[in-house]
N, C-alpha and C positions, 0 to 999 in steps of 0.2 A: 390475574388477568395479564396477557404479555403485553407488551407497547403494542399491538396491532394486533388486534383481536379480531376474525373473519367470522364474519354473519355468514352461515349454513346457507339459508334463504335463499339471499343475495349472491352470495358470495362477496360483496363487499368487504373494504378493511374499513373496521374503525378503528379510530384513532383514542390514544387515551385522555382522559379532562384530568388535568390535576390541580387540587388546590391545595397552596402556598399554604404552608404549616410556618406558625411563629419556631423561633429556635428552642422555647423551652422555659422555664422561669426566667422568672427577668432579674435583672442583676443590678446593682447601686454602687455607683462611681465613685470610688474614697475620692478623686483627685491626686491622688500619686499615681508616682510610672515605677515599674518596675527595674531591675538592672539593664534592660534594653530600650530601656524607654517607651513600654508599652502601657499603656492606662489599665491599671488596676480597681476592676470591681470584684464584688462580696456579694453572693444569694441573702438573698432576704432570707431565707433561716438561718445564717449564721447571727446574726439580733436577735431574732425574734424566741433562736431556742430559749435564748437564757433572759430574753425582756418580752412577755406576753405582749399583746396587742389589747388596745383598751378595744373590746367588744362595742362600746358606745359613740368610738371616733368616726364623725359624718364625714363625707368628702364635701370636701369647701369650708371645713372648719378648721382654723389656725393649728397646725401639728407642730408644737413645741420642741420636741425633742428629736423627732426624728423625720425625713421627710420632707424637710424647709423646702418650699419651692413648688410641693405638689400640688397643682390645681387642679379641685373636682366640683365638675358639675356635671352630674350622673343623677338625679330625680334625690331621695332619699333616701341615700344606700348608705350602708355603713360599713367599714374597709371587708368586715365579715361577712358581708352579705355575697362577697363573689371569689373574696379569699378565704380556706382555709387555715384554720388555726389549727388546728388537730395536726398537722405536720410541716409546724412549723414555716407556714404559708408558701411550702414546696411546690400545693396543688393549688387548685381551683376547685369552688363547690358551690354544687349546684340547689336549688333553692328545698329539695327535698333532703339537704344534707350529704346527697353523695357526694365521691371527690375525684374529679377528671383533672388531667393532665393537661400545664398551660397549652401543649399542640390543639389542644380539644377545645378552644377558646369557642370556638364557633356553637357548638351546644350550650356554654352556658350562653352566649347571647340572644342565641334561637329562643330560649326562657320566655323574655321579655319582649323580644322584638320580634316576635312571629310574621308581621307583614311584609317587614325588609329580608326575612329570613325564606320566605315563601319568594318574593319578586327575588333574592340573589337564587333561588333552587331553577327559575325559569328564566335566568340573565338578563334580568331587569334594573338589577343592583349589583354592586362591587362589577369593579372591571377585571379583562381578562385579554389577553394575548392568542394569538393563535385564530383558528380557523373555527366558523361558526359549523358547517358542513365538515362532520368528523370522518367521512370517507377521504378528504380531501387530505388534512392533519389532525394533529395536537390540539390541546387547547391548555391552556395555563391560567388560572380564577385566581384573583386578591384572595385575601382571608381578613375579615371583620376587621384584626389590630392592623391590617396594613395601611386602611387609609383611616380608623377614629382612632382620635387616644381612647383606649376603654374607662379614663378618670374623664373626660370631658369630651363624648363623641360627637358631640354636634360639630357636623363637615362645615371647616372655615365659609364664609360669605366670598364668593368669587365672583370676578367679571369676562364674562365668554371675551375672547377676544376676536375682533372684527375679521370679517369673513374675507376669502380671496378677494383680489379684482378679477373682474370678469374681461375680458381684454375684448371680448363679444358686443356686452352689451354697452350702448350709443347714450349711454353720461346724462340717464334725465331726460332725455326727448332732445337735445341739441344733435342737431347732424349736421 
């Protein structure tokens, strides 16, 4: 597809939708910086090649040796249930055993969340930039890890904040 694709029909331009792809496996912060002072992480298969993953470790149960700090509250899953062990937890995999690439986040959580994954395919869910009328522009879509953590995706409790003044309306009925 080019960035402006003409409807024959019409003759209209549309414009293209893109959605925001994560960068890739995710990586784990030793806490050193390198010779330039840049923060130094390691892919998760560099452990995991030569220390398996206990198939039986739930998220939100105390990880000992590795992982300090990670809090999951994600239903009854187990670190295997969405990562990959077969290579080294490079990929992602899906509940039938196949293995899709972290960009492909968004199929494994279509899986489970078929309703949010139905309401974000008709822009009801996850936000997005750009123009709703694709004659018009662009459009740019979040992608599922941009606004949950995938270990604990319930979207924090917020409070809308209070709406403009109206410099119109007359303060209550006092005039």
């Amino acid at each position: 597809m080019t960035p402006a694709d003409t409807t024959a029909a019409t003759g209209a331009t549309r414009h293209p939708v893109v959605v925001r792809t994560p960068p890739g496996p995710p990586v784990v912060p030793t806490g050193t910086v390198d010779e330039k002072g840049r923060p130094v992480s390691i892919a998760c298969a560099t452990c995991h090649a030569s220390n398996p993953a206990n198939p039986e470790a739930k998220l939100g149960t105390p990880l000992t040796r590795f992982h300090q700090g990670l809090t999951g509250k994600h239903g009854n899953l187990t670190c295997t249930s969405c990562h990959n062990p077969a290579d080294g937890y490079a990929s992602l995999r899906l509940a039938d055993g196949k293995s899709v690439p972290y960009t492909a986040v968004m199929t494994l959580c279509a899986q489970c969340h078929g309703p949010q994954f139905r309401d974000y395919q008709h822009g009801a869910h996850g936000g997005m930039t750009g123009h709703w009328d694709l004659s018009k522009g662009g459009r740019s879509r979040n992608n599922c890890v941009d606004c949950h953590d995938p270990h604990a995706p319930k979207y924090p409790t917020v409070t809308p904040a209070p709406g403009p003044n109206d410099r119109f309306q007359t303060g209550g009925g006092r005039e």
